[in-house]
C-alpha positions as CSV (number, residue, x, y, z in Angstrom):
1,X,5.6,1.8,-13.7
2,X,6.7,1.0,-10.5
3,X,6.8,3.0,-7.1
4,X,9.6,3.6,-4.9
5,X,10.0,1.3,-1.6
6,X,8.1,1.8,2.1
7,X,8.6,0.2,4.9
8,X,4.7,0.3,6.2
9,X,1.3,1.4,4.9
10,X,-0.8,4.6,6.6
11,X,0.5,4.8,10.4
12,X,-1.2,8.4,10.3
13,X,-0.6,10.6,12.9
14,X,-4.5,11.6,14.3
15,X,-3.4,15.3,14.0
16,X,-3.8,14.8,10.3
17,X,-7.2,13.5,10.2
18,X,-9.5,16.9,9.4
19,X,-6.5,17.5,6.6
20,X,-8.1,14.4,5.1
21,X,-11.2,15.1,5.3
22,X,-11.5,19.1,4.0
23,X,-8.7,18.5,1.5
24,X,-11.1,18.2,-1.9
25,X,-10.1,18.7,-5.3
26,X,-11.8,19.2,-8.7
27,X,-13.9,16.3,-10.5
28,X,-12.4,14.0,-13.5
29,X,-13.5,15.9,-16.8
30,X,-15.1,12.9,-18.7
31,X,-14.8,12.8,-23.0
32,X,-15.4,10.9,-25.8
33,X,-18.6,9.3,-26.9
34,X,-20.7,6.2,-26.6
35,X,-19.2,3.0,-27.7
36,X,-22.0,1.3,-29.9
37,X,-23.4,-2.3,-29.4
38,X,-21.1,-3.1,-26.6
39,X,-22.2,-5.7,-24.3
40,X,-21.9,-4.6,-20.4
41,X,-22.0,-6.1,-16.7
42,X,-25.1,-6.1,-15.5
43,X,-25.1,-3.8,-12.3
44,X,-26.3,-4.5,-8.9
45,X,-29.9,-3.2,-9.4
46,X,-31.1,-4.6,-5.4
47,X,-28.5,-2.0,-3.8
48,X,-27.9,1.2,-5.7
49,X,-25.0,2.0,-3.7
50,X,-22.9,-0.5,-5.7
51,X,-23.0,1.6,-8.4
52,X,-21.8,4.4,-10.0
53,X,-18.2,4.3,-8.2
54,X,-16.4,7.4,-10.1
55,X,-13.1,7.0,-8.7
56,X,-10.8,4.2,-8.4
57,X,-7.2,3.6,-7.3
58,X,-5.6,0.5,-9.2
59,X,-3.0,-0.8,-6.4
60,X,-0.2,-3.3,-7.0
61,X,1.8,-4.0,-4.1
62,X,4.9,-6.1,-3.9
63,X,4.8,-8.6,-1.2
64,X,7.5,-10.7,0.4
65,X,8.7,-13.5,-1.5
66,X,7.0,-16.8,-0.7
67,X,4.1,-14.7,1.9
68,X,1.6,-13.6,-1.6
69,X,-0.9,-16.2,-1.1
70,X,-0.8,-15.6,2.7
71,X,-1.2,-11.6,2.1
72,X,-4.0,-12.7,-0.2
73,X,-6.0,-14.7,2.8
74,X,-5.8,-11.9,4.8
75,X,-7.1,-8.8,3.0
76,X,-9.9,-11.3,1.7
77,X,-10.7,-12.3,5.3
78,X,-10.5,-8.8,7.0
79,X,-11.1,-6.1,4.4
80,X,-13.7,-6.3,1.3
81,X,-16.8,-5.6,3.6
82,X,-15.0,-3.1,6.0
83,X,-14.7,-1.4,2.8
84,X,-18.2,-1.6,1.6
85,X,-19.7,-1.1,4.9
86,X,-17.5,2.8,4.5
87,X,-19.2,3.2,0.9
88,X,-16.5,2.4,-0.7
89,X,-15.8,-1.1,-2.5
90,X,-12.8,-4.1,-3.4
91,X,-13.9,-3.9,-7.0
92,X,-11.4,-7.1,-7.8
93,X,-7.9,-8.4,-6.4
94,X,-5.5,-10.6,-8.2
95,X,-2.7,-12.0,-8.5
96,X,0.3,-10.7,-11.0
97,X,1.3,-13.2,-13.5
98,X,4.8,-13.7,-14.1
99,X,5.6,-11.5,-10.9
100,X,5.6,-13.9,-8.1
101,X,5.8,-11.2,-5.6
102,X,2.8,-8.9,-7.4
103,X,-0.3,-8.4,-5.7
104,X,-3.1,-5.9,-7.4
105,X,-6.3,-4.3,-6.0
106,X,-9.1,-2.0,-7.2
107,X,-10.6,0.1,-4.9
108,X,-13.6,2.0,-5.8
109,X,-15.4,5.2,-4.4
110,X,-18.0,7.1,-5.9
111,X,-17.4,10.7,-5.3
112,X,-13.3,11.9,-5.0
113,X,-14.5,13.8,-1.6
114,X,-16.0,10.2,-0.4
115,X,-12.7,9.0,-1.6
116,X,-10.7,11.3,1.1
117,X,-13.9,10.2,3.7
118,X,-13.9,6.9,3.3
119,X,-10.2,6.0,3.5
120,X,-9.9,8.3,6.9
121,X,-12.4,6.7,8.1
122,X,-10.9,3.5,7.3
123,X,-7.5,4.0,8.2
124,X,-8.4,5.5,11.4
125,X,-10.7,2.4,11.9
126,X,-10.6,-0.6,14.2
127,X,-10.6,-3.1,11.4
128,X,-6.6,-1.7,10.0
129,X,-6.0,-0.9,13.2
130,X,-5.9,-4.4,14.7
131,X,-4.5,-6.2,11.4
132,X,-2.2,-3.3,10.5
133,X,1.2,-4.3,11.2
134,X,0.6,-8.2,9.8
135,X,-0.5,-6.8,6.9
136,X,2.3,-4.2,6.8
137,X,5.0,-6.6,8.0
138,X,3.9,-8.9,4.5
139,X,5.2,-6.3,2.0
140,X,7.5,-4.0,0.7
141,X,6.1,-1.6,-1.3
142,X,2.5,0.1,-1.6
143,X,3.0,3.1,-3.2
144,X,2.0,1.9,-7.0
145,X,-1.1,3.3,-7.2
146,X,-3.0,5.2,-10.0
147,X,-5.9,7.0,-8.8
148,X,-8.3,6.6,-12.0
149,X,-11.7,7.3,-13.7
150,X,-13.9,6.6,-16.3
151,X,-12.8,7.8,-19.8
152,X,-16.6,8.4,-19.9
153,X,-20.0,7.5,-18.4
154,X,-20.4,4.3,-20.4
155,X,-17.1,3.6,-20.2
156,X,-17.2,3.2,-16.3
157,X,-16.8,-0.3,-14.0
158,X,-19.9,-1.9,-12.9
159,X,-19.5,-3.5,-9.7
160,X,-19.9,-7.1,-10.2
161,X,-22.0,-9.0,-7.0
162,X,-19.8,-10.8,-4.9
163,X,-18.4,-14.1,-4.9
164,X,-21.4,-16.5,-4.2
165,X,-20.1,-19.5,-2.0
166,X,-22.6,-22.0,-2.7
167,X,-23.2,-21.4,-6.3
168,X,-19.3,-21.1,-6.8
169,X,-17.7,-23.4,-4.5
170,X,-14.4,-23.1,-6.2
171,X,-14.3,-19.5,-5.6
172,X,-13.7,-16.4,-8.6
173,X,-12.9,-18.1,-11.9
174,X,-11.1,-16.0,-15.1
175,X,-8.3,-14.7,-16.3
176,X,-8.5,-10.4,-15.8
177,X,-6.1,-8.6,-18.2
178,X,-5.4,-4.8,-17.8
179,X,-3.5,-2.7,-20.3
180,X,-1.8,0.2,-19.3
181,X,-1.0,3.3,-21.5
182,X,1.3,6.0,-21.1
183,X,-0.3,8.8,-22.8
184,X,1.4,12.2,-23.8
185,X,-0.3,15.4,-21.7
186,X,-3.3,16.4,-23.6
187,X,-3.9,13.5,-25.7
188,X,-6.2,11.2,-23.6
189,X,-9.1,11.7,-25.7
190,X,-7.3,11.6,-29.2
191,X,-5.5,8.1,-28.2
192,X,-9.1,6.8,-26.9
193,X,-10.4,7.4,-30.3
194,X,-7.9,6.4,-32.0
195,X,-7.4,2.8,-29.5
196,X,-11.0,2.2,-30.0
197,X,-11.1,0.1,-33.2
198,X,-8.4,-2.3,-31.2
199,X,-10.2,-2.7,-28.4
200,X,-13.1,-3.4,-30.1
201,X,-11.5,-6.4,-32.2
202,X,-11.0,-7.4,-28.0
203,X,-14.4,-7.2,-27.0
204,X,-15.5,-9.1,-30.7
205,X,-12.9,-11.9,-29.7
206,X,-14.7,-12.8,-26.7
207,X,-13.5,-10.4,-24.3
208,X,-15.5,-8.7,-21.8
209,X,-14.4,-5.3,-21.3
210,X,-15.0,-4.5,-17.7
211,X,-14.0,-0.3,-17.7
212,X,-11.8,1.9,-19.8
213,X,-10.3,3.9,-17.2
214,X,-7.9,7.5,-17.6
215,X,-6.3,9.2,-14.9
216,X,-8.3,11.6,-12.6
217,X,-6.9,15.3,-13.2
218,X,-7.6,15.8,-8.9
219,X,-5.0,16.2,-6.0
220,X,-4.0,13.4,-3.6
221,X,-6.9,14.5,-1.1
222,X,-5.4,12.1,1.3
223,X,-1.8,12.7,0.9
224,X,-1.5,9.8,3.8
225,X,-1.6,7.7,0.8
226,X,0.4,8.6,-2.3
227,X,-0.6,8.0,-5.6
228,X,1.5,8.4,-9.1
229,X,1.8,11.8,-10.9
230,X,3.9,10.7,-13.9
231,X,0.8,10.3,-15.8
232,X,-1.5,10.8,-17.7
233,X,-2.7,6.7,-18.1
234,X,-5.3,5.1,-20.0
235,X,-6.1,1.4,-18.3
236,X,-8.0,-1.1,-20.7
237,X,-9.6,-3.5,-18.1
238,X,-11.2,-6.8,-19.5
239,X,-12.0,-9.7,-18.3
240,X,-11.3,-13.6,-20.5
241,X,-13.2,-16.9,-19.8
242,X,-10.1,-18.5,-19.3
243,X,-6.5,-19.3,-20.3
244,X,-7.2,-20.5,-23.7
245,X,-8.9,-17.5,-24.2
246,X,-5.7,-15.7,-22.9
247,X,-3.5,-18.0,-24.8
248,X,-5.0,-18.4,-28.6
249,X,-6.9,-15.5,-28.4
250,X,-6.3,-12.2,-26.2
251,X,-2.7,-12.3,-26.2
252,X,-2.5,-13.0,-29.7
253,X,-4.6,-10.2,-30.9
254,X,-2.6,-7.8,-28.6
255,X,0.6,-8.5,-30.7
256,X,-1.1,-7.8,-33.9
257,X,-2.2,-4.5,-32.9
258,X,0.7,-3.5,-31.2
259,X,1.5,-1.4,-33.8
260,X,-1.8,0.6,-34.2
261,X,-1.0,2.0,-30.9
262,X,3.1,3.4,-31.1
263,X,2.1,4.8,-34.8
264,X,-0.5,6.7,-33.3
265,X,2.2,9.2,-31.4
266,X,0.0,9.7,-28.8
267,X,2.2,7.6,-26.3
268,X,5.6,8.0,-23.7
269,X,6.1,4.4,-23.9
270,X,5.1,0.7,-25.0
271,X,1.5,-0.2,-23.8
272,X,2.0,-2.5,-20.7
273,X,-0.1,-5.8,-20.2
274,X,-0.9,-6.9,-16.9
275,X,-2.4,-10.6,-16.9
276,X,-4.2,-10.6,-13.2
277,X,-5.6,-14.2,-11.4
278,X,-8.7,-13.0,-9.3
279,X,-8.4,-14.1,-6.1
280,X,-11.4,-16.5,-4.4
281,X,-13.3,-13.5,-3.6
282,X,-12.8,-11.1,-6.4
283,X,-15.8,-9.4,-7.9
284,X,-13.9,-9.0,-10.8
285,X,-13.9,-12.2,-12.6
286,X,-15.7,-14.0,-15.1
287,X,-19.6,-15.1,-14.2
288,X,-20.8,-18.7,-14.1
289,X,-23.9,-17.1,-16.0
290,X,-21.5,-15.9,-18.5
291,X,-20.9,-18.5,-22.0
């Protein structure tokens, strides 16, 4: 699950640039069917470009011991709109649980050839440009990445509006949980189906499942950035009220079904769970609106 180390994130030479731009691959190949009478986030119906993001790279960094919560303050200070203003979006960031050095991120795009636009453009940019090497100097390793997308349609991540700072003063509140599954070659769609009576004892205990996500069959079309290619994954994204929720609940649940999932033989390994914190200005995160 985890990447090997580099010393500094996308110092691109410019002679690469067009590479990024023309190198385009195929499409995910979406599967399975409609989940019935499942509850979804409402998406951002005043600004149609914040939805329908088809692509997404779940990022987990490791950053310096004791500099996390400073790494934190600066991606939310320069980044999340440098990235919308591109097309692109922060979908959520967090903090790992139990890994004191673990920061996540979700990056979204909407087409895989706006993925290999948008990132040159942003790399290339002014905005990384200037904050670059603070950022860079804050961790070790950035090369964890699955590039991901929806197992199908209704499956998909609708972009939650951002953090209001008058209406939540305290800043993103929840407890995001993400379960990763290594999945045998060709079996995706089998272990989906077969997965889908656990996570729907999830959702009926109070979770809110925010995507089911598998990875995107495409090449790296911005090979500045490397992505994993020991997959195929399947990532359960949900997100809990709170810890109790997490505690008496989630966690709980997980264990029992545990089983369901090795017997199925569709998998390379145990299912991992990632318990995330949201950060003040994740979009991810559980809604005041929400009871």
């Amino acid at each position: 699950m985890f990447a090997t180390k580099r010393t500094g994130l996308c110092q691109i030479p410019k002679g690469l640039f067009l590479v990024a731009l023309m190198s385009v691959s195929g499409i995910c190949t979406l599967a399975w069917s409609q989940v019935d009478s499942r509850e979804r986030t409402a998406p951002n119906e005043h600004d149609p470009n914040l939805n329908n993001f088809q692509v997404f790279e779940f990022r987990r960094y490791v950053i310096k011991p004791g500099e996390r919560q400073h790494f934190a303050q600066y991606f939310e200070t320069y980044f999340p709109e440098a990235f919308q203003q591109l097309g692109a979006i922060a979908a959520g960031s967090f903090l790992e649980r139990g890994n004191e050095t673990g920061f996540t991120w979700i990056r979204g795009f909407h087409t895989i050839d706006d993925r290999a636009v948008a990132n040159a453009a942003f790399y290339y940019g002014p905005v990384w440009n200037e904050h670059r090497n603070t950022l860079n100097d804050l961790m070790t390793d950035s090369d964890n990445v699955l590039m991901l997308c929806p197992l199908t349609l209704e499956r998909g991540m609708s972009i939650l509006p951002a953090v209001d700072p008058v209406t939540e003063p305290n800043g993103a509140q929840g407890v995001i949980v993400a379960q990763v599954f290594g999945v045998k070659k060709d079996d995706v769609e089998a272990f989906a189906k077969a997965a889908e009576p656990a996570f729907a004892r999830y959702r009926a205990a109070g979770a809110r499942e925010a995507a089911v996500l598998v990875t995107l069959d495409a090449k790296n079309n911005f090979p500045q950035l490397p992505i994993r290619t020991d997959g195929p994954y399947l990532v359960w994204l949900g997100i809990l009220h709170d810890d109790e929720a997490l505690d008496k609940q989630f966690i709980p649940l997980t264990q029992e079904v545990a089983g369901s999932f090795t017997v199925s033989g569709y998998l390379r390994s145990a299912p991992a769970l990632i318990v995330l914190d949201p950060t003040p200005r994740s979009r991810l995160r559980w809604l005041p609106s929400w009871k």
